[in-house]
C-alpha positions, 0 to 999 in steps of 0.5 A: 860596686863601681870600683869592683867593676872596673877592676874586674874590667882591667883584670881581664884585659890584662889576662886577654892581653898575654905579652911575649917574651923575647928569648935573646940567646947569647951568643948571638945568632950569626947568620953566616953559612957554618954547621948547627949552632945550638941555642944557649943562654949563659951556656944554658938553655931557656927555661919555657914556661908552661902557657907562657908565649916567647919570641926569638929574632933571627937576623936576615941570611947574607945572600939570598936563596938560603934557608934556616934550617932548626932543629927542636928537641921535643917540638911536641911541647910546642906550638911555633912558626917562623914569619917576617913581621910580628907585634906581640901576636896582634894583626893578621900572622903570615907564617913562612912555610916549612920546606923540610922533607922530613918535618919531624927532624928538622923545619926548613924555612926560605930565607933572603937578604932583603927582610930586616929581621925573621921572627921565631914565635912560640905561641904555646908551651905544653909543660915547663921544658927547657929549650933544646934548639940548633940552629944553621944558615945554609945555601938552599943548593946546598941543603938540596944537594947534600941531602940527593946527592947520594940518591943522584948518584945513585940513580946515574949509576944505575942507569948507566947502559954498557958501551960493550954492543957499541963498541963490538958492533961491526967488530966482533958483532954483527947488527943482525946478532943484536936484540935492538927492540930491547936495547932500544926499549932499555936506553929510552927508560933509562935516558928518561931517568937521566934526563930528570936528573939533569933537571934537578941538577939544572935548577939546583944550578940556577940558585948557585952564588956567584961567588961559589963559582970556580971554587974548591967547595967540596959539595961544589966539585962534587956537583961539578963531577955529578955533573960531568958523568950525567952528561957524559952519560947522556950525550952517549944515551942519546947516540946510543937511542938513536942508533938502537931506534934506526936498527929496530925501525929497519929489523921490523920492516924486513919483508915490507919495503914501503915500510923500509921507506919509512926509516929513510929520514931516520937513515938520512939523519943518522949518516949526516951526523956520523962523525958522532958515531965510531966508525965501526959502528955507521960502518955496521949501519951501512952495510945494513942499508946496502943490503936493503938497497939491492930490493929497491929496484926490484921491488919498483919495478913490480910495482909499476908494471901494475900501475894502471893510471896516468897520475904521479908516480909517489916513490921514495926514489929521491930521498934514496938519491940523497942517502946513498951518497951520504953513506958512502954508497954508489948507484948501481945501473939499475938505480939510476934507470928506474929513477931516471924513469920515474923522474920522466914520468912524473915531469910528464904528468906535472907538464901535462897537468899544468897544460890542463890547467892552462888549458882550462884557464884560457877556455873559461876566459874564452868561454865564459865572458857574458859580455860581447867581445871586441874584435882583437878578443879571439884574436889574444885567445888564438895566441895563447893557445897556440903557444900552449899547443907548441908547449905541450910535453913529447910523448917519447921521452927517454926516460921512458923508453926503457919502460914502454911496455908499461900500461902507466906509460901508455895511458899517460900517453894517451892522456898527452894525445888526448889534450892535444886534441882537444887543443887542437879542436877549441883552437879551431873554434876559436879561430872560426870565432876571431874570423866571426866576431868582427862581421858580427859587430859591424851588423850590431853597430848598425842595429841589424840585431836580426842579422846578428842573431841569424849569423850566430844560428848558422854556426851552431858549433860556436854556441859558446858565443851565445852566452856573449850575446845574449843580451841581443835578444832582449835587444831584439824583443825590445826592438820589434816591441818598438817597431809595433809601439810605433806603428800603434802611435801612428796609427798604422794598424795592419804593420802593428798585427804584421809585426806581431804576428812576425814577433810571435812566429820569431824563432831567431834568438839566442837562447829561445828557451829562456828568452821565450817567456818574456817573449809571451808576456811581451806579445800578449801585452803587445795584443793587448795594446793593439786591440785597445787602440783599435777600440779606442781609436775606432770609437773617437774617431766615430766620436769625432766624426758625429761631432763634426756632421751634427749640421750637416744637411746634404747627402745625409745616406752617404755619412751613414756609409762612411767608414768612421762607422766600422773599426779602424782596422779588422785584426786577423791575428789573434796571439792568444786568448782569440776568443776573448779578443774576438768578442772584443772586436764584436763588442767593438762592432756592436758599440760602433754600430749603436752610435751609428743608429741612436747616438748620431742621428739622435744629437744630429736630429736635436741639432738640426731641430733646434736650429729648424724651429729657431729660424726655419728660413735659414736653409730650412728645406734642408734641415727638414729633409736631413732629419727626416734621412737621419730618422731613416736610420735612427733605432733609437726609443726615445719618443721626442726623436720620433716626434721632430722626424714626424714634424719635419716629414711632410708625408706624416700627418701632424696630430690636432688634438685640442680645440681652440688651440693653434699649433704650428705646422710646416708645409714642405715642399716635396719637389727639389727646384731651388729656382722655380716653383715646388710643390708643398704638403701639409698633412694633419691628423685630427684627435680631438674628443667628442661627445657627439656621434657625429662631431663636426669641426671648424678648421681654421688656417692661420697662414704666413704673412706672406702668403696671406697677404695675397690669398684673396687674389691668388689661390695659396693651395692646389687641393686641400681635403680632409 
């Protein structure tokens, strides 16, 4: 079973396998360049076998651009292709593809010299067949060639155009008696098939042998002549075209001269090439345009009497200038009248325009500086526009003259009086300015800003130097900002509210408009400034002054008047938002008010009193007289206050108001000799509970040493009652 096994296996690869035979014809294949050459073995043809698969070796053509060309009897019966390498039909087949225009005749396979063999394969025979097969080795131009060439000449013979206008035209022929639309029409379809066959000619050509070059081969001279004619035929075509295209451009214009215009590049073109043309014929063409030529000046001259602006006249005058001479016409009066005015008309325009243009420039350098100038700035501008003034184009220039009357000429005149004025006008300024400039930055050097801005205002009619200067009223603002700022550090409150007030009132700036809401913001920061240090500094310096009277024992009402008791200053000037800065100031008033009344004599009583009850002896008269002054004033609510005023007035009894307990009172004098004697009083007040209805009480005085040390011999008091 094994052995059965594998001899099936090789069997089949066997049958799978199928090898080609090689068909080696005798005589060999030879590559040379000849006729068809059949395939004969022994002078026989190869026997094909029915599913056999054969191959044939062709050696590599001798140049390269060939073609092996076959021919096959009954290629029905077979399948075939012709390729660069083969191996018994194993990898990857690329077949050379078969150029022949007629596939059912012959194949025709590119071939070069750089391939060491080509490989002819059968891979399928239908039946048993012999095989009927030519062979030719043949240039790929002159395959291409001898196959068209009848077709090439036909072509050039049928489109082929009669010399018969050409030559009678001008002779026997008038321009006018020929369709040139249709000779026109004729020659371009006619050129268009000539041309595309020199293309098939030129790439035939660029496969051409070196060696085949100056030969006598028939198909090469063939060629050659083909050649010959079809350029002939061309070149004329093409002078023809151009000569029916000019005719049928110009025939279509009549009546329409803008449109005749239009054809004098072609007219200009054709006149430079004349020595192209027989004479009879650009003779015929120029006799054609000088009849056009007698409607030119007419025609302008129509035209530009209804001309109604000052712009560049746009005319076909100076290619006229350029194709008249080149066709050997002369310019007649009328010509060179119009052309010479159009020629002035239009240089006036460019220079006036050109004019503008400088003009414009100098002006926006002048005009348009955001910096401020230097002295010699207007001084330069003055210079240019000077020399543009003398410059400027005459209004009366020849050319023009003939055609005065005409409203161009007169709006273009008008134009030229018109810029001239308004040169005339800025230069004015501008020397106004040069004259202004240098004073105004003398005044800016010596930070008079104020003096600058009003200097500028005087001349209204130089407002484009306001742009230059604007920057004078931020200045201005920040210098009046910093005479108020300085003024508030130095305390100098009414020259802060003078300076304000001036700055609010100020009208003197540049550009008021665009200055003025930085101008608010400024003033209404600066007010706001003004009425904090006045709040401030009023209240420190109320602070201040308590501070340094809190010990003070003499002429106590006088401190109650004193200034330092009011705001440092009373504004009168309110900017904005009056009403809320005056209940500042109120407020103000009201707060000044309280430390005159409850602060100041509430810390001075307590100081005062704190010293009195430490050492009475150390000017204790006085410090008892000044709290009881400064309770005078006091408006304050707190009951300790209220108490040491009581202890210290000796006109206020002091309250007893537990038995037992000794309390200390002082008696004051109520007489003011600081040498002799004084008169004192002592004034109590007795609180004491009692059941009883009618209580009766002891009162016991327990007296200075001093005092007592002498009461039992000298009498202490002068009355005493209860």
């Amino acid at each position: 079973m094994k052995k059965l096994l594998v001899i099936s296996l090789i069997s089949f690869l066997l049958f799978g396998c199928a090898a080609y035979k090689q068909l080696k014809p005798e005589p060999e294949i030879n590559p040379v360049e000849n006729g068809y050459i059949e395939i004969l073995k022994d002078a026989k043809q190869f026997k094909l076998k029915k599913d056999k698969k054969y191959y044939m070796v062709f050696p590599p053509a001798m140049q390269p651009n060939f073609y092996l060309i076959l021919k096959i009897k009954d290629k029905q019966l077979l399948n075939y292709y012709l390729t660069e390498t083969f191996d018994q039909g194993k990898g990857r087949i690329i077949e050379i593809p078969d150029e022949s225009p007629q596939p059912e005749v012959e194949n025709v396979y590119p071939i070069s010299n750089d391939v060491p063999r080509y490989y002819f394969v059968i891979d399928l025979v239908k039946q048993d067949m012999l095989l009927n097969m030519e062979y030719r080795y043949t240039a790929r131009w002159r395959y291409t060639f001898e196959r068209e060439y009848a077709s090439f000449s036909q072509t050039l013979s049928e489109n082929s155009i009669s010399r018969d206008i050409y030559n009678n035209l001008g002779v026997s022929l008038k321009a006018d008696e020929v369709d040139w639309q249709k000779e026109s029409s004729e020659v371009n379809s006619k050129l268009k098939a000539l041309q595309f066959l020199a293309s098939k000619l030129k790439k035939i050509e660029e496969i051409f042998p070196p060696n085949i070059l100056n030969t006598t081969d028939e198909s090469y001279q063939n060629y050659l002549t083909l050649k010959e004619t079809l350029e002939s035929e061309i070149a004329f075509q093409q002078k023809y075209q151009q000569l029916a295209a000019l005719l049928a451009a110009e025939r279509k214009t009549r009546q329409d001269m803008e449109a005749f215009f239009g054809t004098i590049p072609a007219f200009i073109q054709f006149f430079e090439q004349k020595d192209n043309f027989d004479k009879n014929v650009w003779m015929a063409v120029r006799q054609v345009l000088k009849s056009r030529l007698d409607e030119v000046v007419p025609y302008y001259e129509s035209i530009f009497a209804k001309k109604n602006d000052a712009k560049v006249i746009k005319s076909a005058l100076s290619q006229l200038e350029s194709l008249i001479p080149l066709a050997g016409l002369t310019f007649d009066e009328g010509f060179k009248k119009i052309a010479a005015f159009v020629k002035g008309y239009n240089s006036t325009v460019d220079k006036i325009w050109a004019a503008k243009k400088k003009f414009s420039a100098i002006v926006q350098k002048a005009e348009g500086r955001k910096s401020m100038p230097d002295n010699l700035f207007f001084s330069e501008i003055v210079t240019q526009l000077s020399k543009l003034q003398y410059t400027l184009p005459k209004i009366d220039h020849p050319g023009l003259r003939p055609y005065a009357s005409y409203q161009c000429v007169k709006l273009l005149q008008k134009e030229l009086r018109k810029l001239a004025a308004q040169i005339k006008t800025k230069l004015e300024k501008y020397r106004k300015a040069d004259s202004l400039v240098p004073k105004i930055n003398v005044m800016r050097d010596q930070n008079n800003i104020h003096g600058v801005l009003r200097l500028l205002k005087k001349n209204p009619d130089l407002d484009f130097l306001y742009p230059m200067y604007r920057s004078l009223d931020e200045q201005s603002l920040k210098s009046q900002a910093n005479s108020i700022r300085k003024a508030l550090s130095l305390g100098d409150f009414t020259a802060a509210e003078l300076t304000l007030k001036s700055l609010y009132n100020d009208r003197n700036f540049v550009d008021y408009q665009s200055i003025l809401p930085k101008k608010k913001r400024l003033i209404a920061n600066l007010q706001d400034s003004l009425i904090a240090a006045i709040i401030s500094q009023s209240k420190q310096r109320a602070l201040k002054f308590i501070e340094e009277n809190l010990t003070t024992v003499e002429s106590i009402d006088d401190l109650y008047n004193n200034p330092a008791f009011f705001p440092v200053h009373e504004p009168t000037f309110y900017a904005y938002q009056k009403e809320k800065n005056q209940q500042k100031i109120a407020a103000l008033h009201k707060e000044l008010e309280r430390l005159k009344t409850v602060v100041f004599p509430e810390r001075a009583i307590r100081k005062l009193y704190g010293q009195f009850i430490a050492n009475p002896e150390q000017d204790g008269v006085l410090k008892a007289r000044a709290i009881v002054t400064h309770g005078k004033y006091y408006q304050g609510t707190d009951t300790s206050i209220k108490n040491r005023i009581a202890e210290c007035d000796p006109n206020i009894p002091k309250m007893v108001t537990k038995p037992k307990d000794y309390r200390r009172v002082f008696a004051l004098p109520v007489t003011s000799n600081p040498t002799g004697q004084n008169e004192y009083l002592l004034k109590i007040n007795l609180r004491i509970p009692s059941p009883a209805q009618y209580p009766i009480f002891d009162v016991y005085l327990k007296l200075p040493k001093e005092l007592a040390q002498t009461a039992s011999s000298d009498q202490w008091y002068k009355t005493i009652r209860f």
